[in-house]
MARZABA-656842 format. One record per residue (C-alpha): residue number from 0; residue in one letter; x, y, z. Coordinates in Angstrom, 2 decimals. Each point is the difference from the previous one (the first is absolute). Layout:
N
REC resi resn    east   north      up
REC  NUM    a       X       Y       Z
...
***
This chain:
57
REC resi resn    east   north      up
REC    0    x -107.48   49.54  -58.97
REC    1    x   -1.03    3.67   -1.22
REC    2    x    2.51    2.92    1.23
REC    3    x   -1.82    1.63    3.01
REC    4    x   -0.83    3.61   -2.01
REC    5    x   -2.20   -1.59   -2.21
REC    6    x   -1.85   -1.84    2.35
REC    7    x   -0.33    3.47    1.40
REC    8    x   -1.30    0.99   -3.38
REC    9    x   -2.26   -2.79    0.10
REC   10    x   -0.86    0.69    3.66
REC   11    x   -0.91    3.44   -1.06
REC   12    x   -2.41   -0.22   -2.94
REC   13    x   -2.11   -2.72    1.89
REC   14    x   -0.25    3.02    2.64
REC   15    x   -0.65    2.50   -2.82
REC   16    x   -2.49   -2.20   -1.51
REC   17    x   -1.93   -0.53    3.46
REC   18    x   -0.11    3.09    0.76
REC   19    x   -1.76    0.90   -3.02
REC   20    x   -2.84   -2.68    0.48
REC   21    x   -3.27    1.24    1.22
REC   22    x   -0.86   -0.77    4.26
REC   23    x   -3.69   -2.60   -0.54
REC   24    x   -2.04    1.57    2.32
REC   25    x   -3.63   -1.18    1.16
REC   26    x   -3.00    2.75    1.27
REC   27    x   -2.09   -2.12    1.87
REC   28    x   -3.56    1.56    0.17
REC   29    x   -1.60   -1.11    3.47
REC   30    x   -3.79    0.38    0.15
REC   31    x   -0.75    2.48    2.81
REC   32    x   -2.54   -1.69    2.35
REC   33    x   -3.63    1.22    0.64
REC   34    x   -0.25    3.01    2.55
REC   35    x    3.32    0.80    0.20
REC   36    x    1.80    3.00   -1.55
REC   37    x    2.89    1.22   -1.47
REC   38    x    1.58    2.66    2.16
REC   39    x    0.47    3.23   -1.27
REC   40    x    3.54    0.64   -1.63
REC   41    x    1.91    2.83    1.40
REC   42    x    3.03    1.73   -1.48
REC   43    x    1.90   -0.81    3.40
REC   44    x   -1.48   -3.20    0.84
REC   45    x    2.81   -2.97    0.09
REC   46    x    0.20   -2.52   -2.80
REC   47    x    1.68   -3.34   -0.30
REC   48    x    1.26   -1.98   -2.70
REC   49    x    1.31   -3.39   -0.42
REC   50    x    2.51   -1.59   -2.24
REC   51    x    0.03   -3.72   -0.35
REC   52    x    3.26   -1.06   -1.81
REC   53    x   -0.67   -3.23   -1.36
REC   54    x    3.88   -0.12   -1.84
REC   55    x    1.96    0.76    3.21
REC   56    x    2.81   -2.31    0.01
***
């Protein structure tokens, strides 16, 4: 059996390493449908945005 600070050395390159790895991400282009449209942006308007984590544990 390994002494426990190098599997904490182990433990933290594997972090290190991950953490360095790029998040995949998808942009899903949705056609708009006929006689509808886009509302106007504003600068104060609220926006949303979802995360999906696909590697939670």
């Amino acid at each position: 059996m390994l002494p426990g600070f190098i599997i904490d050395q182990i433990r933290q390159r594997e972090e290190e390493e991950q953490a360095k790895r790029p998040i995949p991400q998808i942009e899903l282009h949705l056609p708009v449908p006929e006689g509808s449209k886009a509302p106007e942006c504003d600068e104060e308007s609220d926006r949303g945005v979802v995360i999906i984590d696909l590697l939670a544990e």
